[in-house]
PLY file of the C-alpha trace (Angstrom):
ply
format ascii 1.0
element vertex 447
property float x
property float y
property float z
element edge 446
property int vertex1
property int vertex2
end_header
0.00 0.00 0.00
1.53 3.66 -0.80
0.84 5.42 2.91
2.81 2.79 3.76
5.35 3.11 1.35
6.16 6.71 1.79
6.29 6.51 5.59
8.61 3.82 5.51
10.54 5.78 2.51
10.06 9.22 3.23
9.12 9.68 6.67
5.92 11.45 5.30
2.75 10.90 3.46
2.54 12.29 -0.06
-0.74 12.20 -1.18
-0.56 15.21 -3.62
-3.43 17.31 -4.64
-7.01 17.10 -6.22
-7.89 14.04 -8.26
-4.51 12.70 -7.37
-5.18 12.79 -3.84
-8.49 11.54 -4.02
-6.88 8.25 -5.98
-4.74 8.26 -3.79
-6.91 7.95 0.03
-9.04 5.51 -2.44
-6.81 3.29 -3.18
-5.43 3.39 0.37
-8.77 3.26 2.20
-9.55 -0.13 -0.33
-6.16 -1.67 1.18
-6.88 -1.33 4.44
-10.85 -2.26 4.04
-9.64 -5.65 2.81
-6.92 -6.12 5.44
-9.52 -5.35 7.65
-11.98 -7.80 6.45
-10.13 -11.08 5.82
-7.12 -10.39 7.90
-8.77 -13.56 10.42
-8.77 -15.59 6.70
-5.00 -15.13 6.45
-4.47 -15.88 10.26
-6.74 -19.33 9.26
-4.74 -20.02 6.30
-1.62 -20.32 8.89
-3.11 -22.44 11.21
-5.16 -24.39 8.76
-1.20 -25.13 7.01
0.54 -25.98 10.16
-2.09 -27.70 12.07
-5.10 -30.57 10.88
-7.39 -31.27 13.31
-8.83 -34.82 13.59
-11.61 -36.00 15.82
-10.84 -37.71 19.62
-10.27 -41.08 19.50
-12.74 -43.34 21.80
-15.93 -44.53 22.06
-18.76 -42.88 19.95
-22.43 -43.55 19.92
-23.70 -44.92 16.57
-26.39 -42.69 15.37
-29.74 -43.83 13.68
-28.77 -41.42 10.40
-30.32 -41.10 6.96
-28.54 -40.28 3.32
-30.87 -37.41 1.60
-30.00 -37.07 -2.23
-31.85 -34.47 -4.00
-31.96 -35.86 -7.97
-32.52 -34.30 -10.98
-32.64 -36.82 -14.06
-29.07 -38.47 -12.43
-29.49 -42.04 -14.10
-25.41 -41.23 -15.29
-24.22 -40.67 -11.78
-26.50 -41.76 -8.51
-25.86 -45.54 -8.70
-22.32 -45.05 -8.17
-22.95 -42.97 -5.25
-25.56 -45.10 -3.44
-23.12 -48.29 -3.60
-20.67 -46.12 -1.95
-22.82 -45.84 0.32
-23.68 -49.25 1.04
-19.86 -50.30 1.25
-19.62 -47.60 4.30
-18.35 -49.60 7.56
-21.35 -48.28 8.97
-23.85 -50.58 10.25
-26.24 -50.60 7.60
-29.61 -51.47 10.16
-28.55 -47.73 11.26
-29.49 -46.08 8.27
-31.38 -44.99 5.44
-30.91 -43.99 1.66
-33.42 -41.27 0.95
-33.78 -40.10 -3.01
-35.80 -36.95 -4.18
-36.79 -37.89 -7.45
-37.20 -34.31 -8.73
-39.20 -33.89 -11.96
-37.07 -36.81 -13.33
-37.60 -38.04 -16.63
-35.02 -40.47 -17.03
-34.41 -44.14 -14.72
-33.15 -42.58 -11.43
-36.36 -43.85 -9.63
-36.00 -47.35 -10.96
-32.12 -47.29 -10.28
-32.31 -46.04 -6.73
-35.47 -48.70 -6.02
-33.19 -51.30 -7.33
-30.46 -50.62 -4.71
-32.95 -50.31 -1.98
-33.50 -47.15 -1.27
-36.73 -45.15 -0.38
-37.52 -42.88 -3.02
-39.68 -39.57 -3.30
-41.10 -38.61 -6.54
-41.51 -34.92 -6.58
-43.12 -33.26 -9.38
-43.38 -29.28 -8.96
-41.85 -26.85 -12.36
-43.32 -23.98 -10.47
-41.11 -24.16 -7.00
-37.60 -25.18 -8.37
-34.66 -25.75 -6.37
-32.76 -28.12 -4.21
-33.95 -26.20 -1.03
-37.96 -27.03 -2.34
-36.87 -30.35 -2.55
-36.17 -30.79 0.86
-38.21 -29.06 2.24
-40.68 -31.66 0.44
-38.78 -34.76 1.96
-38.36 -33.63 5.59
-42.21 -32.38 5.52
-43.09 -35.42 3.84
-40.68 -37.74 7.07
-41.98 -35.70 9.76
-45.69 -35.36 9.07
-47.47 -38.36 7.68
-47.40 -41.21 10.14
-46.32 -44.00 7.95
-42.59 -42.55 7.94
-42.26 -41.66 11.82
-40.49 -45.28 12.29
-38.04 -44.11 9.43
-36.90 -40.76 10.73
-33.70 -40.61 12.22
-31.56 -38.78 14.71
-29.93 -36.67 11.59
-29.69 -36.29 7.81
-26.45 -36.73 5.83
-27.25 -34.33 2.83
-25.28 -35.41 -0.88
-25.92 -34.59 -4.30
-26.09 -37.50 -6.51
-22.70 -36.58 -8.28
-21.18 -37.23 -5.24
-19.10 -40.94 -4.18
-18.31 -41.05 -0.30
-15.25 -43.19 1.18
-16.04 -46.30 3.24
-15.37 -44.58 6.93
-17.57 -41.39 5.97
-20.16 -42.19 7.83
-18.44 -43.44 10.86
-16.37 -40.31 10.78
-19.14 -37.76 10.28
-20.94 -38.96 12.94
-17.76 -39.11 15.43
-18.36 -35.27 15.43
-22.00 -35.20 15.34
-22.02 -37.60 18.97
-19.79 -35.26 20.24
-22.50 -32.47 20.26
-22.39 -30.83 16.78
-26.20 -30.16 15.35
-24.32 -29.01 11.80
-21.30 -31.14 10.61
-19.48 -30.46 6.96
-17.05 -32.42 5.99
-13.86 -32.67 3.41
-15.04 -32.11 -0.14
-12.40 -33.58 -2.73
-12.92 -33.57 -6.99
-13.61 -36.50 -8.87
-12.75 -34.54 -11.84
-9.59 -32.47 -10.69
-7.21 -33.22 -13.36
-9.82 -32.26 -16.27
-8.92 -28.82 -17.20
-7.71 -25.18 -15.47
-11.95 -24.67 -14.39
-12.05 -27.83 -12.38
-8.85 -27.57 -10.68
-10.07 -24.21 -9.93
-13.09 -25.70 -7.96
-10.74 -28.26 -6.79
-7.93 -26.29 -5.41
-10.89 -24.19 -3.89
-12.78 -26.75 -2.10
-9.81 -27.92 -0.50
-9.09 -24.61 0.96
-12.23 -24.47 2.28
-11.83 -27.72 4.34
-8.48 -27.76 4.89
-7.21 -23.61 5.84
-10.97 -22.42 6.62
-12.79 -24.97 8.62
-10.10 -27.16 9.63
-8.78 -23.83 11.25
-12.48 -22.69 12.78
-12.73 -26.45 14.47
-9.34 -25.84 16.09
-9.98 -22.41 17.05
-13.97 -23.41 18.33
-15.70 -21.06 15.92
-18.70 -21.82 13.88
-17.31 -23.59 10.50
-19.09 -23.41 6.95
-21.15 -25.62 4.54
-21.24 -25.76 1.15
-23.73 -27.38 -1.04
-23.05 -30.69 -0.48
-21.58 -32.95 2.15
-22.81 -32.00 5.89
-24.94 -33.46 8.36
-27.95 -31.66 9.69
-29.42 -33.10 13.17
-33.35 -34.03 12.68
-34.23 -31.47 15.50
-32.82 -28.47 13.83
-34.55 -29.32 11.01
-37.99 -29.50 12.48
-36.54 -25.75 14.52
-36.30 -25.16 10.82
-40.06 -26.09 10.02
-38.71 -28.78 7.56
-35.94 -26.45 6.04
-37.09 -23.46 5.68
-34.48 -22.23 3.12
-35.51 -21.77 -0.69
-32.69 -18.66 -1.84
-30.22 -19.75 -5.03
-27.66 -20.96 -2.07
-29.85 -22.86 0.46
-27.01 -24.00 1.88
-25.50 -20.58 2.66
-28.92 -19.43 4.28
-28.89 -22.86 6.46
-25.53 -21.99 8.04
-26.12 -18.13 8.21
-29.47 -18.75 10.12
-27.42 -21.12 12.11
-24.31 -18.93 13.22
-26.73 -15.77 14.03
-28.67 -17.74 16.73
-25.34 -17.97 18.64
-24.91 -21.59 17.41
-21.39 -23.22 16.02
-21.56 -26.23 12.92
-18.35 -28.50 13.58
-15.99 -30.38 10.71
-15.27 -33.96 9.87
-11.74 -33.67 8.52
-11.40 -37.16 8.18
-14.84 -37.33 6.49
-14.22 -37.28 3.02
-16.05 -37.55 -0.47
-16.11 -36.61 -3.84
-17.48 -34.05 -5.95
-18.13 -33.70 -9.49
-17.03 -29.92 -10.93
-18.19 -28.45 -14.21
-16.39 -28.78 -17.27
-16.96 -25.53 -19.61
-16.50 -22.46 -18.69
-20.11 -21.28 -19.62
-21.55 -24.24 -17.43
-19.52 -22.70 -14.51
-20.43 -19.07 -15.30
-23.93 -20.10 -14.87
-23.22 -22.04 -11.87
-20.94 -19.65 -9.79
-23.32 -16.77 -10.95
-25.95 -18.54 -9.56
-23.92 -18.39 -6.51
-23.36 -14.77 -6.52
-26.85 -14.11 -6.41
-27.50 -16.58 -4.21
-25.24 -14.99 -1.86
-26.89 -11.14 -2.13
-30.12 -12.77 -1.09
-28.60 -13.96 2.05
-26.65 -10.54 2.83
-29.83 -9.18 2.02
-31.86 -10.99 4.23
-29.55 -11.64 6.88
-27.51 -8.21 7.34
-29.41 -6.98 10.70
-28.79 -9.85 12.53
-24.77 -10.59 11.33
-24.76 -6.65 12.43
-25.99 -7.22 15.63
-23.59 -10.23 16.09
-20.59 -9.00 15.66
-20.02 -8.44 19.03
-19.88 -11.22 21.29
-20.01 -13.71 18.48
-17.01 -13.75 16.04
-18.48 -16.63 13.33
-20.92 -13.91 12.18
-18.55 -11.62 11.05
-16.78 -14.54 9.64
-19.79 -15.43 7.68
-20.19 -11.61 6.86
-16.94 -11.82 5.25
-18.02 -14.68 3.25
-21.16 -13.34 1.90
-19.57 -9.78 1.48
-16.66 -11.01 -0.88
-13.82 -9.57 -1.32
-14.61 -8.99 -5.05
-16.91 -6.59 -4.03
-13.96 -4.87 -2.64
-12.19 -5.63 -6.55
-15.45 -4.37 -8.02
-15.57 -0.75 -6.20
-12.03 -0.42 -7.87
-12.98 -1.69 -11.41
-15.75 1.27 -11.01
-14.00 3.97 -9.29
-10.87 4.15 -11.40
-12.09 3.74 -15.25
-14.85 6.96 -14.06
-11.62 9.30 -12.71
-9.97 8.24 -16.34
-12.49 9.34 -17.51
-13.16 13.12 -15.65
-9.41 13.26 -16.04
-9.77 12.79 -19.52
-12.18 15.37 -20.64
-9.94 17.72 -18.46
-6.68 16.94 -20.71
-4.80 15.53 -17.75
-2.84 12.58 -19.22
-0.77 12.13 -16.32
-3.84 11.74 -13.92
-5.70 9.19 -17.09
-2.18 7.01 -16.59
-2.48 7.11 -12.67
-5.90 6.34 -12.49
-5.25 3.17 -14.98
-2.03 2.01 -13.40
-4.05 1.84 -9.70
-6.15 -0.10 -11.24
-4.04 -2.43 -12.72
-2.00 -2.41 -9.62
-5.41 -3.01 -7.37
-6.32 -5.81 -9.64
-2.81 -7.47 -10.03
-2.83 -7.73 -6.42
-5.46 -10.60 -6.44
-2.75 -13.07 -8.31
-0.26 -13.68 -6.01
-2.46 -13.95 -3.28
-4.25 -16.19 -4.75
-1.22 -18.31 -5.72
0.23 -18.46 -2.47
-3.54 -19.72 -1.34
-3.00 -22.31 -4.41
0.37 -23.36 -3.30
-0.62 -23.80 0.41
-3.35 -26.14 -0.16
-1.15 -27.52 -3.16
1.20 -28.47 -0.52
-1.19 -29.82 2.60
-2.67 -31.96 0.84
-0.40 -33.79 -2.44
-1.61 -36.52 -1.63
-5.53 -35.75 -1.83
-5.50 -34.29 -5.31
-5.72 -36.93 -7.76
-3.97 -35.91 -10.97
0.25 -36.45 -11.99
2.67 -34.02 -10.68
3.60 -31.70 -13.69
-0.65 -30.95 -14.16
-0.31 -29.85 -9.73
2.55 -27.72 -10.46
0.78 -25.87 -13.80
-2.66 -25.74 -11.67
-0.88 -23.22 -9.27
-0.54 -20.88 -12.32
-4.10 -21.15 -13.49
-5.92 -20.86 -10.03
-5.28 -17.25 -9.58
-6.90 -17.00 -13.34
-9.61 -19.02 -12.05
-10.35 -16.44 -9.04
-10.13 -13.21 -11.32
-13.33 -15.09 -13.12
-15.67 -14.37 -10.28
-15.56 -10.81 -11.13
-17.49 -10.79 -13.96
-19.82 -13.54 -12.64
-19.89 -11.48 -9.51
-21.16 -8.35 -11.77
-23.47 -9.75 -13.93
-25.45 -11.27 -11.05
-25.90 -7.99 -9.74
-27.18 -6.82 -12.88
-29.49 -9.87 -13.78
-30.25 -10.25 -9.98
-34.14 -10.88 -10.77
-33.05 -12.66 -13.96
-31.31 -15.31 -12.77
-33.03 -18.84 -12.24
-31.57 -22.33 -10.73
-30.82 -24.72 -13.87
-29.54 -27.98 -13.02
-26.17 -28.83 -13.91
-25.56 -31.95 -16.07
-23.34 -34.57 -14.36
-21.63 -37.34 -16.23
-18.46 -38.52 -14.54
-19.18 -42.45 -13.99
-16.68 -42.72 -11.47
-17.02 -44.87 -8.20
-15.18 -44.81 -4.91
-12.48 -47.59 -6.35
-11.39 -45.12 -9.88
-11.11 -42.48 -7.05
-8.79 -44.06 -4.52
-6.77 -45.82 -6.91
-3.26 -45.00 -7.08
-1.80 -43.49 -9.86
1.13 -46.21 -9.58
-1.87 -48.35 -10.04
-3.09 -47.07 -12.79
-0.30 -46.98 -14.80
0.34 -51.03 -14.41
-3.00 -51.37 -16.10
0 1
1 2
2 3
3 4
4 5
5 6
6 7
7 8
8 9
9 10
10 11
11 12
12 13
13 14
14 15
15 16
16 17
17 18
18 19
19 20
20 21
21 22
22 23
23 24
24 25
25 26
26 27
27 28
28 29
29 30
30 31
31 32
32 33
33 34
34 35
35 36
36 37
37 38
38 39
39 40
40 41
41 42
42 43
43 44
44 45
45 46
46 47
47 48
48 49
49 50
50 51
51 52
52 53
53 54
54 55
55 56
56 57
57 58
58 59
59 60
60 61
61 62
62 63
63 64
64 65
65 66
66 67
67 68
68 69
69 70
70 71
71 72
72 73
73 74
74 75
75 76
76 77
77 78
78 79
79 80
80 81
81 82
82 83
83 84
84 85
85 86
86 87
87 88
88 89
89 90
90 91
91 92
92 93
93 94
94 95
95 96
96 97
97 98
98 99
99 100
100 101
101 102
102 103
103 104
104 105
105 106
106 107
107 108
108 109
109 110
110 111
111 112
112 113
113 114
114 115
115 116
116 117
117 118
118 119
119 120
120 121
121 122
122 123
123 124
124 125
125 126
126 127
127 128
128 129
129 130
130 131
131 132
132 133
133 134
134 135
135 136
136 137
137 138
138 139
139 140
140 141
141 142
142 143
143 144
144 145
145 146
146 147
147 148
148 149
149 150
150 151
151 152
152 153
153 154
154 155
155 156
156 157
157 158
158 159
159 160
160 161
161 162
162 163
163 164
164 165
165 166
166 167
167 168
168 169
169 170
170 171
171 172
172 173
173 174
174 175
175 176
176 177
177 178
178 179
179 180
180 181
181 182
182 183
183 184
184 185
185 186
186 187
187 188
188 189
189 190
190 191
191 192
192 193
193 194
194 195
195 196
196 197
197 198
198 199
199 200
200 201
201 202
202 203
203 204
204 205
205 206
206 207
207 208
208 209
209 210
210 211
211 212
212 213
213 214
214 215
215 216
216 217
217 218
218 219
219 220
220 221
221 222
222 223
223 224
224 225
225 226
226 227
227 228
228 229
229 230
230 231
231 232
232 233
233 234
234 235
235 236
236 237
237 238
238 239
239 240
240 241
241 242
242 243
243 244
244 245
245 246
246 247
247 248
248 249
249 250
250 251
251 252
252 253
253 254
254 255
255 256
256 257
257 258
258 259
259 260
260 261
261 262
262 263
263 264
264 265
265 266
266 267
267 268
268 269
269 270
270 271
271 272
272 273
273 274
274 275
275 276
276 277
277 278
278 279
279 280
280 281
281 282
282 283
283 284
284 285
285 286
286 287
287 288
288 289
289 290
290 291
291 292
292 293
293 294
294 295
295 296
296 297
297 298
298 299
299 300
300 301
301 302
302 303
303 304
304 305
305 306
306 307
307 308
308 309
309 310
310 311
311 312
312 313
313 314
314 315
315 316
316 317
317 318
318 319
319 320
320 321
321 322
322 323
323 324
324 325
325 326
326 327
327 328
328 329
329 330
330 331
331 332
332 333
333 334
334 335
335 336
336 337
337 338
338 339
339 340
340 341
341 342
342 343
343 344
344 345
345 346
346 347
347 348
348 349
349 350
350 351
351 352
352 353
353 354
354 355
355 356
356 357
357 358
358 359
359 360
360 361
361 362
362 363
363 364
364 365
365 366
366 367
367 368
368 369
369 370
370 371
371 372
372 373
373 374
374 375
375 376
376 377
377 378
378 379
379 380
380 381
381 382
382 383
383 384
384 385
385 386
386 387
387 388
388 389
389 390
390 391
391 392
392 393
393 394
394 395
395 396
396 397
397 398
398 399
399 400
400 401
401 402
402 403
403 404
404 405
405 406
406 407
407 408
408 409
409 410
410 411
411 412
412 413
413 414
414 415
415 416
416 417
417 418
418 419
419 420
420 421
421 422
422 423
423 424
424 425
425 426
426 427
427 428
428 429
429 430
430 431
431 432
432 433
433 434
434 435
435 436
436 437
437 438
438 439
439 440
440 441
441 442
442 443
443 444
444 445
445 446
């Protein structure tokens, strides 16, 4: 930051005059906003590097659970999930497979039936959304008297892309006995190695569980879900009149509602599954802007009460943080500068058009080697985890950062298409089951 600069240089702060100033105490003011705001983030990233936090060992309680799987037409995926599943060390009289068939018009029923599970036809093109189709389930579980023998202690929510190890279920409910209402748990690709979008989600992901809620567990504040992958208890759920969440990110609503009653979701690190990323880079605009919008609801309808607790209860201004992105920060700059350039412009000042360009290249430049470092951390942590050769890790690093600068335009145009913007599902077609996952590569190159 330049105040900083010239008092280290100088001795004394030279802001100049007029515009220049005004760029100036901008471009400062930006700096410190965002130091301000995910300073805690950079103090997790430490932690969550040094330190990985695994549950006690000892006895723990098994839990009558259930799997919930919200499916949209996933005849391509959901079998391989589902025997994942059913090859958990779990004891399988202790739980349930649940399936939402949601407006399918493909085999998922028939598939899911085959392997046993209950399934829930739900047909509804007027109240779209993963969120609806819980909210259909749980009412569905916890209202009609024929299902009160099948409704457990607490829900294991998936999407059918998804394939779960064999001790997920054992491990997610280690932290759930120990007195967790929320648990997420540690989200891995199945389709890492694809191209520079899903390493992106990949390398993302893993920061999440790894340097965000790896460090909240070992620091006792509230950690995060996202999407997929956490446990819910069956109590909170009826608190919740049968999930009461229907915004683009139901998840994100869930765990904000959560965190502003003065509550605190824990994490299964040693819970882990995999997720299926999108491919194309318009199939992950739509997603992610989605997302984005998804988000301003939540800020939206959730501001007054992350307000009120930010003192006495530090996960709200975590979550703050997370709904108030730093892009936002990024997007104040890609507006502010281009509008001086402008003024300065139609006054004739060249030297104040190159300044006001130059901060914002400088602003915007800044986001790369943050984000690299954040690449190169989790790059590091966890080698092992990320299932793709060496050389494809190393060039990953380079295209994560690219990755990140992405959400600003998705970030933008979700603002601007705010009432626009409607939940499409996203195809899934990876095939893969548990065994292609946690094969080694050694492995598969004996084949």
């Amino acid at each position: 930051m330049q105040i900083f600069i010239d008092l280290i240089v100088n001795g004394t702060i030279q802001a100049g005059t007029g515009l220049h100033a005004v760029i100036y105490w901008f471009s400062n003011i930006i700096s410190l906003l965002f130091l301000f705001m995910y300073l805690h983030q950079f103090f997790y990233l430490i932690i969550g590097t040094a330190y990985h936090k695994k549950p006690k060992k000892g006895e723990h309680k098994q839990h009558k659970l259930a799997i919930v799987i919200s499916a949209r037409n996933e005849e391509k995926v959901i079998g391989n999930l589902i025997d994942s599943i059913q090859k958990n060390d779990y004891p399988q009289d202790l739980y349930n497979i649940f399936v939402i068939a949601d407006n399918c018009t493909d085999s998922t029923k028939q598939i899911c039936e085959e392997k046993g599970c209950y399934v829930f036809e739900r047909n509804d093109t007027e109240r779209i959304g993963k969120g609806y189709a819980l909210n259909f389930l749980f009412t569905k579980l916890h209202t009609e008297d024929k299902y009160k023998d099948l409704v457990p202690e607490a829900y294991i929510v998936l999407d059918a892309d998804n394939v779960v190890k064999p001790n997920y279920i054992t491990e997610i409910n280690k932290v759930f006995d120990s007195g967790y209402e929320i648990v997420t748990s540690y989200r891995n690709s199945k389709n890492f190695s694809k191209n520079w979008i899903t390493s992106g989600y990949g390398l993302w992901f893993l920061h999440e569980a790894r340097h965000l809620n790896n460090a909240r567990m070992m620091l006792h504040s509230s950690c995060a879900i996202s999407g997929t992958g956490f446990l819910i208890s069956t109590d909170l759920v009826k608190e919740y009149d049968n999930w009461k969440f229907f915004t683009m990110t139901e998840d994100i609503e869930c765990i904000t509602c959560f965190v502003t009653s003065g509550k605190k979701a824990g994490y299964a690190s040693t819970a882990e599954f995999y997720d299926e990323q999108p491919e194309t880079f318009k199939k992950s605009y739509i997603q992610r802007e989605r997302w984005a919008k998804g988000y301003y609801q939540v800020l939206r309808r959730y501001l007054g009460k992350l307000l009120k607790g930010f003192f006495g209860n530090f996960s709200c201004w975590d979550i703050f943080t997370t709904l108030f992105p730093a892009l936002f920060v990024t997007l104040a700059c890609v507006l502010f500068y281009p509008v001086v350039a402008i003024i300065a412009a139609s006054m004739k000042d060249l030297s104040l058009v190159w300044f006001s360009l130059q901060s914002l290249l400088l602003t915007i430049s800044m986001l790369y080697p943050i984000m690299f470092v954040v690449g190169l951390l989790v790059t590091i942590t966890e080698w092992k985890k990320i299932n793709c050769s060496w050389i494809k890790k190393i060039l990953y690093l380079f295209t994560f950062p690219i990755f990140m600068y992405t959400f600003i335009p998705v970030s933008i145009s979700a603002i601007f298409r705010f009432k626009k913007i409607v939940w499409t599902p996203i195809v899934h077609d990876q095939s893969l089951t548990i065994e292609d996952m946690t094969e080694t590569e050694n492995q598969k190159q004996n084949k």
